[in-house]
C-alpha positions in Angstrom: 35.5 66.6 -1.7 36.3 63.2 0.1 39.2 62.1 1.0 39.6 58.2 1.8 43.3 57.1 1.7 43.9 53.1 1.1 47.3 53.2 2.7 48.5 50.9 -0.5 51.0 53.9 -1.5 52.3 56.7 0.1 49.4 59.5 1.3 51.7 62.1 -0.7 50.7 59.9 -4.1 47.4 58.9 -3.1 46.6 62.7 -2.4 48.5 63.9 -5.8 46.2 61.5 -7.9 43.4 62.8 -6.1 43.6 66.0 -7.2 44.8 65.3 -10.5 41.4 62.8 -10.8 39.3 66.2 -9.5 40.9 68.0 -12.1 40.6 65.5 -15.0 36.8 65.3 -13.6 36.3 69.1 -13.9 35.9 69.3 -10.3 38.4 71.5 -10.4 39.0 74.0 -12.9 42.4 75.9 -14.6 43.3 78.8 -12.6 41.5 77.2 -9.5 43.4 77.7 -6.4 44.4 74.8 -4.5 44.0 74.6 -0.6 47.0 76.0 1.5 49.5 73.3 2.5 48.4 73.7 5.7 44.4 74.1 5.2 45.0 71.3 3.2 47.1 69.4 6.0 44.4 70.4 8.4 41.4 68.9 6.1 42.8 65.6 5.4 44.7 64.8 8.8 48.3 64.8 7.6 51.6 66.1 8.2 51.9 69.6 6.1 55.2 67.9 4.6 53.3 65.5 3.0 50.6 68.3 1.4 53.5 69.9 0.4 55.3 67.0 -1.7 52.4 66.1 -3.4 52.1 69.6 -4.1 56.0 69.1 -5.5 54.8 66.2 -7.7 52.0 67.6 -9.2 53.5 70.8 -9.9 56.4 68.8 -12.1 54.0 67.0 -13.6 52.7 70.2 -15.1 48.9 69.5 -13.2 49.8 73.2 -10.6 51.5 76.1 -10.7 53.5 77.4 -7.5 52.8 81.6 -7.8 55.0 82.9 -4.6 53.4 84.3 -1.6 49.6 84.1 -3.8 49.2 80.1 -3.8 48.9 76.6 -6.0 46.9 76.9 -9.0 45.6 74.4 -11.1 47.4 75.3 -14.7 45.4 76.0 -18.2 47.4 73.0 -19.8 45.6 70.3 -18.3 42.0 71.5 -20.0 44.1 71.6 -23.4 44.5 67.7 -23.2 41.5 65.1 -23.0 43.2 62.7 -25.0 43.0 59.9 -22.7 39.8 60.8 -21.4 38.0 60.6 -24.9 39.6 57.1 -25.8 38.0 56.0 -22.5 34.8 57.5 -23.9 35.4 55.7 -26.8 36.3 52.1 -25.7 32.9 52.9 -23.7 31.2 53.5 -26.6 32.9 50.4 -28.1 31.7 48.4 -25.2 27.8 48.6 -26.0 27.6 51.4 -23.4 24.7 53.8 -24.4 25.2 57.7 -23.8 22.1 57.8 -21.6 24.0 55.0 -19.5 26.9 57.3 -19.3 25.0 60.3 -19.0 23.7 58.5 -15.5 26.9 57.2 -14.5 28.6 61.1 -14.7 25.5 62.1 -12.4 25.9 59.7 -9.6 29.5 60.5 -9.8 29.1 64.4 -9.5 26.0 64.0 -7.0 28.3 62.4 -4.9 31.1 65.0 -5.1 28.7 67.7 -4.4 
């Protein structure tokens, strides 16, 4: 996975939406474990601290759980919920764009993340 940080918000938010895009993008999957805060600090070039808050945040926001002393793991909720992710489908769809164009479009994305 690549990492590229835009320095428009804090690097604990950027990297907290990051993972929560991975795991609304299936890159990721429930029961996953996430990096170590400091494999994690190491990997993308930041200050542990900053791993662990966005850790924090996604954690509230129900996206990991925190098991002590085993790791971060990405929780079973977040596969239960694809609202959002099938009204973009549909608005898509809405748009004129054809399931073979969208088809393509999720292949270039995952061939990229691969």
């Amino acid at each position: 996975m690549k990492w590229n940080f835009s320095g428009e918000r804090d690097v604990y938010l950027e990297i907290a939406e990051q993972y929560k895009k991975y795991v609304s993008l299936g890159l990721l999957l429930p029961g996953e474990r996430l990096p170590s805060v400091r494999t994690a600090a190491i990997e993308l070039g930041v200050n542990p601290n900053t791993v662990a808050r966005a850790y924090s945040l996604l954690e509230e926001e129900g996206v990991v759980t925190s098991i002590p002393k085993k790791g971060i793991y990405v929780t079973d909720r977040v596969s239960e919920d694809h609202d959002e992710e099938k009204r973009l489908l549909s608005a898509l769809r809405e748009k004129g764009i054809s399931k073979e164009v969208l088809l393509n479009w999720i292949e270039e994305v995952y061939e990229k993340h691969d």
